[in-house]
Each structure stands twice: as C-alpha cells, then as structure tokens.
N, C-alpha and C positions, 0 to 999 in steps of 0.2 A: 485432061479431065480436071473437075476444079470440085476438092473435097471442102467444108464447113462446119464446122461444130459448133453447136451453138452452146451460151453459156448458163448452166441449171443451176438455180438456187434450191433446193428443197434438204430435209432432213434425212440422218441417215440414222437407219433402223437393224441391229445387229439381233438375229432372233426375234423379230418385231418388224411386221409388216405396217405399222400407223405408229412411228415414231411421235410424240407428241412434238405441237407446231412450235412450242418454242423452246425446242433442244435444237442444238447442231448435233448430236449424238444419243441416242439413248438406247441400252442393253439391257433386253430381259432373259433371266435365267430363273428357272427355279432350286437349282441345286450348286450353282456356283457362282463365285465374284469375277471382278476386274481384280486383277493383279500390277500394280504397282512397281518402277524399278524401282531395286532394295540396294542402298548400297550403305559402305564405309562411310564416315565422318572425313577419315583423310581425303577419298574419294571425290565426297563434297567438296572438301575445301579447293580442291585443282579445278572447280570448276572455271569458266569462263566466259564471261558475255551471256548469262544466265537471264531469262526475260523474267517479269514480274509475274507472279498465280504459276509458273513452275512447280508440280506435286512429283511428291516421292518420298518414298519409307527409309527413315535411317535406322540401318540395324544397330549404330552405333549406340544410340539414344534409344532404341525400340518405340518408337515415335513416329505416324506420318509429319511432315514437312511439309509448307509452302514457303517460295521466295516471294518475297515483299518487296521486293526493290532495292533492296539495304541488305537485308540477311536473311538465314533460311532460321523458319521455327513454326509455331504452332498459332501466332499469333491472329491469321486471318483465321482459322478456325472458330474463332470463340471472343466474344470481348472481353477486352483487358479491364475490366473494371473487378478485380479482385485480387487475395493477397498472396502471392505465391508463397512456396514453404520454404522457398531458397532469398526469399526477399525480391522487393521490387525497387526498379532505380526512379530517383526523381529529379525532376528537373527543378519545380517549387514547394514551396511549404507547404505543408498534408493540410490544408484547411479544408476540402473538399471529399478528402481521401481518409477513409477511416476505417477501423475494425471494428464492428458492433453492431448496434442494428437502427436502424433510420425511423422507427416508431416508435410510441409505448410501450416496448417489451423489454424483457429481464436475457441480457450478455451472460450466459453461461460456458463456462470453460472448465473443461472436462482432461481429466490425465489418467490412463488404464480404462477408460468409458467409463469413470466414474466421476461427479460432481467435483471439484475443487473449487471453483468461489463462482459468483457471481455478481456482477454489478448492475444494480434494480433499475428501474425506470426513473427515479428521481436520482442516481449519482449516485446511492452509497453502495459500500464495496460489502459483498459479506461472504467470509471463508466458514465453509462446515459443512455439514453434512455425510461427512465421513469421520470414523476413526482412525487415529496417525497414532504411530511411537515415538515421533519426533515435536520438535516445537513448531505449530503452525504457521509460523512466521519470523522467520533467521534472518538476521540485516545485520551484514559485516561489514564494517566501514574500512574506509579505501586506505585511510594510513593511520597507523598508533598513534603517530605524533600530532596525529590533526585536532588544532581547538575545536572545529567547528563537530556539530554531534552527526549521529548516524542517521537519525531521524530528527524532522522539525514541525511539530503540528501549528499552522498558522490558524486565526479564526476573524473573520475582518470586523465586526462588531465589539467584542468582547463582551465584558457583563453586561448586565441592566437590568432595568424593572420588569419580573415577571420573568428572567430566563433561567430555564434550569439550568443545574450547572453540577461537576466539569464540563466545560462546553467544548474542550478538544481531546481531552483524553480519558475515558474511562475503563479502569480494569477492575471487574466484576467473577467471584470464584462463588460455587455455590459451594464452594467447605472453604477450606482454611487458606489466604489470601496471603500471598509471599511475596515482599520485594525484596531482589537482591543487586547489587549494582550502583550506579551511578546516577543516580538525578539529575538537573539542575533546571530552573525555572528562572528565566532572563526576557528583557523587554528585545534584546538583540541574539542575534544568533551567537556571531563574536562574544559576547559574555557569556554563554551557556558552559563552564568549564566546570565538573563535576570532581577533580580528583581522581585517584587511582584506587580507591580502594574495593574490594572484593568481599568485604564481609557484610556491607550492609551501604546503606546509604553516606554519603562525604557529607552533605549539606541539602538543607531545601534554603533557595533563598530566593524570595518574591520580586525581587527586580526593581522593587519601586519602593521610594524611602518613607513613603507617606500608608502604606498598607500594610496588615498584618497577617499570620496565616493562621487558620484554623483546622481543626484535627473534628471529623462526625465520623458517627457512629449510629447503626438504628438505620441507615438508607441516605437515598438524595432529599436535600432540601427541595421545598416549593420553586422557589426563589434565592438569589442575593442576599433581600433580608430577611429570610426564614433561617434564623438561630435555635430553631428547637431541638434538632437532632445536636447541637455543636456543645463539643465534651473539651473542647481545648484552645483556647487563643493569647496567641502569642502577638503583642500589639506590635509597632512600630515602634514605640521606646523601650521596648525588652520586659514589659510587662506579661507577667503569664498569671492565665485565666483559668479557673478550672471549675468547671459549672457557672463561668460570668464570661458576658461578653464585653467586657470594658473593666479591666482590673484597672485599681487605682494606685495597686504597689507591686514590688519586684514579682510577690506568692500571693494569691490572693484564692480562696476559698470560697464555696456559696454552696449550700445545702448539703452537708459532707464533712464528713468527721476529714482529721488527718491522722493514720493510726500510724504508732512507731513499736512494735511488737516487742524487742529488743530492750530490756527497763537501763542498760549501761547506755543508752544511744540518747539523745535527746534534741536541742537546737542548742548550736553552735553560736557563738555573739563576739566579735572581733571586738574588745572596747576600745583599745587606745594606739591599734596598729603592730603592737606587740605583743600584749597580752589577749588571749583568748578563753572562754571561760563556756563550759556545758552547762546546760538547764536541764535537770531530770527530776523524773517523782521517783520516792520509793516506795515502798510497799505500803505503807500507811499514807503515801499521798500529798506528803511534802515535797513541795518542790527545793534541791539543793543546788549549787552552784559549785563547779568547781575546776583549777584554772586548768589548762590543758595548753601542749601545743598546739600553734595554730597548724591548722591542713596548709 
C-alpha cells in the first residue's frame, strides 16, 4: 500500500474557527491570556544558540523580553528614541538627540509634581513658582584653590547704542538688596580673582583701563548713555563723581551740599609732606586751621 500526505499551508486557530489570514497563530479567549516562560536572569544567561524575536518574561527584571540578535531586552518592543532614567549609551555626539521638546513650547521640569524651572520657547531659563527654605540656586565650585570662578556669564555683543543694561547679570530684590561675597569683573576668565573675603565685597574692577564704573539708583537706564539715574562715577584716572558724570578732580560735587556733622572734623590738607593742618568753622563761622598729625 502507498500512503501520501500532502503539504497544508493555512492558519491555526486556537478557540477560533477563522483564524485571521494573516496570522500563522491566533487565540481568542474572553477571560484568559497566553502565558509566557517566566524565567531567572541567570537562567537567561545559560542560554544557547538563542534565535532573534525569541519572547519571554524575566522575573528577574519583571519585564517581558525579546532577543534581538545581540541581547535580550525590551528594545524591539518600543522605539528607542527616548531618554531612559538609567541613561542612554552613545556612539556620537547628541546633535540629533535631545531632551526638550521639537516645537514652540515651554520645557518644564518638575520635582515632587511640582514646577521647578522651566526653559521658554526663546532659550531663557526661569526658576519659580514655588516657595523653598533654601537658596534657589547653590553652585559649589570644584576646588578652593581654583582662580578660575564658579560661574561665568559670557554676552557676545556687549554694550551699545540703545541696549539696556546689565546685559549679563541682573539681581533685582523687591525689599532690601544684599551682596555678600566675592565679585570680580574681568575681560578674561583667568583674571576674575576676587579675594577671600567674607564680609562684603574684595574689589570691583572693570577689566579695561580706559573705562570707569558707575553706581545708579532709581531703576535701569534706557541705554549706555542714559546717565539720569547715575549717583556715582568712578573715572578711569581715579576720579570720583557724585551727581557728575565726568569729574574733573580727585571729589567733585554737583548739586549737593557736603555735610560734615561733627564741628571738630573738617578737611584735611597734607602741605609740605610732613606737615598736615585741619580746616574747620566754629560756631561763629570762622573758618580755623590747625596743625594735626598727618592720618
């Protein structure tokens, strides 16, 4: 006798009589799944000769699994165009790869589901929205000994006609404004060397031998050369201004008494290197001299 079988392609149908045509497999159930082997990590790892699209549940990870060819993970699941919380490895520079968002909208980043900054649609950063105990913003530099500073606000323009200004750094308090610490304002980073002192400011010094600094009060200027608000300048030859913006001597005065409360106190006048001698009024309004050591 001579048996034959012939060879059938069609689908298979598990609780389902009309499988659809393009499964090789498909299970209908209303009250239960496909169960998955579940195994160990180390179990994984013994595997051997493992084919690619291999599925299965590791209870190590509590994770399904596929093998990719290379290794077991989640990765044909889902595309890898996102940032994991454990980090992502790269092969080139994140030019293409970013955290934010690819239109006009506003990067919000959030810590307890509450707002912590966010950075707007044109690039600026803005922290608030919340009340803190602490200082909004702590930046501890990597080493004591280091010249170079903690922070460095660069601005690639600088001044000019028409731009408000500070144009890298402004601190604004609606009560009472406190600097404590170290300054220092330099054309270089390397020369930004402030001192060590803790009580107040070591120095301001402008970087450049041909400019002078000035002290306002009353808000921001318009401009560069909007001197209306400006209560102080200090020239370039160590000339100091006080209601003038271009003193023509060491003290120079302009709309403004000089009051000296004190009638023993008066101006000081070095004459001849050794000899120093006080100018004062007394009480009738004569002006006396008389010689003093020098300070």
């Amino acid at each position: 006798m001579l048996f034959g079988s012939p060879l059938l392609f069609a689908q298979v149908g598990i609780n389902n009589e009309t499988p659809d045509s393009s499964s090789a497999l498909e299970i209908k159930h209303t009250e239960k799944g496909v169960l998955l082997p579940r195994l160990l990590q180390a179990d994984i790892n013994s595997f051997s000769n493992q084919i690619e699209s291999l599925l299965l549940y590791n209870i190590s990870a509590n994770q399904f699994q596929a093998f990719n060819g290379t290794k077991w993970g989640q990765e044909l699941f889902y595309s890898q165009e996102f940032w994991n919380v454990k980090g992502n490895p790269q092969t080139a520079n994140n030019v293409t790869n970013i955290i934010g968002t690819a239109d006009a909208r506003v990067f919000t980043v959030r810590t307890n589901n509450i707002k912590s900054f966010t950075i707007q649609a044109n690039g600026q950063i803005r922290m608030e929205g919340r009340n803190i105990s602490n200082s909004r913003l702590n930046i501890t530099g990597a080493n004591i000994d280091s010249v170079y500073p903690v922070m460095v606000a660069l601005h690639s323009t600088g001044f000019g006609s028409g731009v408000r200004y500070p144009n890298d750094i402004t601190l604004t308090n609606t009560g009472n404004s406190t600097l404590k610490g170290n300054l220092a304002f330099s054309q270089t980073v390397i020369q930004a060397e402030a001192g060590i002192s803790t009580a107040g400011i070591s120095y301001l010094d402008t970087g450049s031998s041909n400019s002078g600094f000035s002290l306002y009060t009353g808000g921001h200027p318009s401009s560069i050369e909007d001197t209306s608000l400006e209560r102080v300048k200090i020239t370039s030859s160590g000339n100091v201004g006080i209601g003038i913006s271009s003193p023509v001597s060491k003290v120079q005065v302009q709309d403004g008494d000089i009051y000296i409360q004190d009638s023993s106190r008066g101006i000081v006048i070095n004459a001849s290197g050794t000899n120093c001698y006080r100018i004062t009024v007394n009480n009738s309004g004569t002006l006396a001299t008389n010689l003093i050591t020098c300070p």
